[in-house]
C-alpha positions as semicolon CSV with decimal commas, in nm:
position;residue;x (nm);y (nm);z (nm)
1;X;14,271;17,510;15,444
2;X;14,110;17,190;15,587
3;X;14,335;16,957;15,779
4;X;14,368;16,693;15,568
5;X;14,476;16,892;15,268
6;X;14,787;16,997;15,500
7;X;14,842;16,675;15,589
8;X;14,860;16,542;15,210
9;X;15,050;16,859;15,115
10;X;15,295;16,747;15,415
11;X;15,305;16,426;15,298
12;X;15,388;16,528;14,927
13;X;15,684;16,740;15,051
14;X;15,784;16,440;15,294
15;X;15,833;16,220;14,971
16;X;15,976;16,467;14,728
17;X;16,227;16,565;15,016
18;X;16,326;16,224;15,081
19;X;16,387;16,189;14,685
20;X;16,612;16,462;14,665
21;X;16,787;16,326;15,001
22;X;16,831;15,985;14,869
23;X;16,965;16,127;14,514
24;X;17,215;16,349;14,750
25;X;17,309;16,056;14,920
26;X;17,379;15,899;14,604
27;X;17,613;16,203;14,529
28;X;17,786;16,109;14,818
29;X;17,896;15,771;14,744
30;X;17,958;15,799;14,380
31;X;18,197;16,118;14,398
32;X;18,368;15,927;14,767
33;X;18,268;16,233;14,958
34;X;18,145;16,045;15,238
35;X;18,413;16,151;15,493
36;X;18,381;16,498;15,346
37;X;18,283;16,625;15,676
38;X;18,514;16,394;15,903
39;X;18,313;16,443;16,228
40;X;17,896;16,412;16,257
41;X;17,679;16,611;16,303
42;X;17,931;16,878;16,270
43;X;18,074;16,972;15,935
44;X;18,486;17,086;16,013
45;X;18,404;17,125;16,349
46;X;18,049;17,387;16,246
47;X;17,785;17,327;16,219
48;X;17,717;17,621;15,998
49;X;18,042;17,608;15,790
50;X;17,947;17,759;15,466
51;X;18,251;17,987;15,403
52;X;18,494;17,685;15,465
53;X;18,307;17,383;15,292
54;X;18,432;17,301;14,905
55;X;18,479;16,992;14,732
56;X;18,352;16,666;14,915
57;X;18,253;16,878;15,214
58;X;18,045;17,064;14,978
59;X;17,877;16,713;14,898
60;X;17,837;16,589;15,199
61;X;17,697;16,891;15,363
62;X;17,438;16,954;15,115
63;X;17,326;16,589;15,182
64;X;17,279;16,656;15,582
65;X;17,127;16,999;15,496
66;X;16,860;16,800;15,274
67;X;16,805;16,487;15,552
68;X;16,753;16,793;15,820
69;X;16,532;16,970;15,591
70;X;16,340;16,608;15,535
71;X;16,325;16,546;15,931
72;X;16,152;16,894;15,961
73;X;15,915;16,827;15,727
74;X;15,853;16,475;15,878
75;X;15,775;16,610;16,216
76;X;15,540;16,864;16,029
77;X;15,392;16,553;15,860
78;X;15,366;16,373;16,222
79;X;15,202;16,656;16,413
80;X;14,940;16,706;16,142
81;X;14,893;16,288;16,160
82;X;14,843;16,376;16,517
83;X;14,609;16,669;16,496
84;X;14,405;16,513;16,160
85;X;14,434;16,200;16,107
86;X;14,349;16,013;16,434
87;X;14,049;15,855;16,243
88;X;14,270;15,737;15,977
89;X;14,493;15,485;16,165
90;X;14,699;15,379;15,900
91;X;14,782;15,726;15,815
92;X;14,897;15,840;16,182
93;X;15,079;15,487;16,213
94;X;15,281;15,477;15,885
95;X;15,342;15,888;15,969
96;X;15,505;15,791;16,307
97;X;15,676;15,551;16,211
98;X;15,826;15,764;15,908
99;X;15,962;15,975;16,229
100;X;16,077;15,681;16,352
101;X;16,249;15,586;16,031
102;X;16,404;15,924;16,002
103;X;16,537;15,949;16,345
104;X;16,710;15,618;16,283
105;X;16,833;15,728;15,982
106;X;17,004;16,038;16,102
107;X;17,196;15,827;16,365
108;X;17,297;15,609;16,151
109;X;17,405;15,836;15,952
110;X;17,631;15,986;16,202
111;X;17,754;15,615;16,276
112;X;17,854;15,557;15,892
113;X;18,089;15,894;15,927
114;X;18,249;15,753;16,260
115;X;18,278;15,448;16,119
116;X;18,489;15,549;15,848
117;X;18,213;15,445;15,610
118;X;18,202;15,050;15,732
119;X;17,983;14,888;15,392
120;X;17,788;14,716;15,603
121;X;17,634;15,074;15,767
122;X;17,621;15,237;15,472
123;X;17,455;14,963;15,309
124;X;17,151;14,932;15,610
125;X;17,141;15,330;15,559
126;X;17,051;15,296;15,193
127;X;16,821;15,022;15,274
128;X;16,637;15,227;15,547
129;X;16,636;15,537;15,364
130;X;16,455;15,319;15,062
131;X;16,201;15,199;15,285
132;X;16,155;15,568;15,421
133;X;16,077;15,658;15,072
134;X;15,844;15,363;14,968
135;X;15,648;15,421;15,372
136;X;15,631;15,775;15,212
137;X;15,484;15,688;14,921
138;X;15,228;15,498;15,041
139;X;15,118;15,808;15,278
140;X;15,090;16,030;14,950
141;X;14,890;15,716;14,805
142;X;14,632;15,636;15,055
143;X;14,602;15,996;15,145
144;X;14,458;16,088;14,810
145;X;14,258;15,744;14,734
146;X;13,928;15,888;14,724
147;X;14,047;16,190;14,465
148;X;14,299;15,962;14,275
149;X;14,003;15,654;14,254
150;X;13,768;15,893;14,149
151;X;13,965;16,056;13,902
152;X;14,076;15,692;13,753
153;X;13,757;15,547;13,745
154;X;13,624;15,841;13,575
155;X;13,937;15,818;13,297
156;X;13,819;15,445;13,289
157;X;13,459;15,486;13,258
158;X;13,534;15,723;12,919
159;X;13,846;15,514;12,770
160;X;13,581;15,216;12,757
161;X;13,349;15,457;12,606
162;X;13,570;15,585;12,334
163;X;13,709;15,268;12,251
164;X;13,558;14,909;12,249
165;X;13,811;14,729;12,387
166;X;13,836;14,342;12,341
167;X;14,172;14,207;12,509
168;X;14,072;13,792;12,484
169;X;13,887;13,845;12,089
170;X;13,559;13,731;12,247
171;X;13,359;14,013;12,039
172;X;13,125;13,828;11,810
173;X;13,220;13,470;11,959
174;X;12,923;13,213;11,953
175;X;12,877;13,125;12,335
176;X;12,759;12,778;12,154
177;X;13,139;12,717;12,024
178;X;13,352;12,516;12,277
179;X;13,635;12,606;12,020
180;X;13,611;12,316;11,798
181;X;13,591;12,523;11,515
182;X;13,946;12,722;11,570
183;X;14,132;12,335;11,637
184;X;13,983;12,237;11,337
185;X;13,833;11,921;11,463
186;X;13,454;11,850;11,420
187;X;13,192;11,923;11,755
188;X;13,029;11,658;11,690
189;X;13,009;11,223;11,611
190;X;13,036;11,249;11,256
191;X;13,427;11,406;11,305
């Protein structure tokens, strides 16, 4: 498989990961699991506590187990920026700095637990973990321009083709008529 295909299947993983994180997340706050696991980046004191976790620990730990499943995949997508990409700059930048943004995200994460969710934390998590997803995006994007641009111009090319489209009713229209005709004054002196 070349490089870049890993890279864009990377990237793809990247974003649907940080979807499902995000919707975790989510699960978090609306069901006020968020001190679920009182201590970060433990869980009750494990960090493997499966037997033990129920109820909002259940929540919350499924929501770190999905951001530490979405930082592996990040570094994935950031060492195949590194190895692929270096003659795509905006590719290798925006995949670096969705390390970065993960990174940050993680601490911060940990600071919203000791915190005793402060809103203000929480708030500048959701808000970094948004613009994690939409950097994301754009990676998935620009890495398949040149099959998604084909592939649209090509739908395009035959939607014009099947169907004559006229958005601004211009078909027929004398190029002579300044419009006179549809105000219903008179073109010329004798008006």
């Amino acid at each position: 498989m070349r490089g870049h295909a890993l890279f864009r299947y990377a990237a793809v993983a990247a974003l649907v990961a940080c979807y499902v994180t995000i919707i975790l997340g989510g699960n978090v706050i609306a069901s006020d699991s968020g001190l679920g696991c009182p201590s970060w980046p433990a869980c009750n004191g494990s960090f493997t506590p499966l037997p033990t976790v129920s109820g909002a620990s259940a929540v919350e730990w499924a929501h770190r187990v999905s951001a530490f499943f979405l930082a592996v995949v990040i570094v994935i997508l950031s060492a195949f920026a590194l190895a692929y990409e270096r003659r795509r700059p905006v590719l290798l930048k925006l995949s670096l700095f969705s390390l970065v943004l993960v990174v940050a995200l993680a601490l911060l994460g940990g600071a919203v637990v000791d915190s005793s969710l402060n809103l203000a934390l929480v708030l500048l998590h959701f808000a970094l973990a948004t613009i994690l997803f939409g950097v994301l995006l754009i990676l998935v994007l620009l890495s398949n321009l040149r099959s998604l641009s084909r592939r649209w111009v090509n739908w395009a090319v035959k939607a014009g083709e099947e169907h004559e489209v006229d958005p601004y009713g211009f078909a027929g229209a004398d190029p002579a008529d300044d419009g006179a005709a549809r105000s219903g004054s008179s073109p010329g002196p004798e008006g």
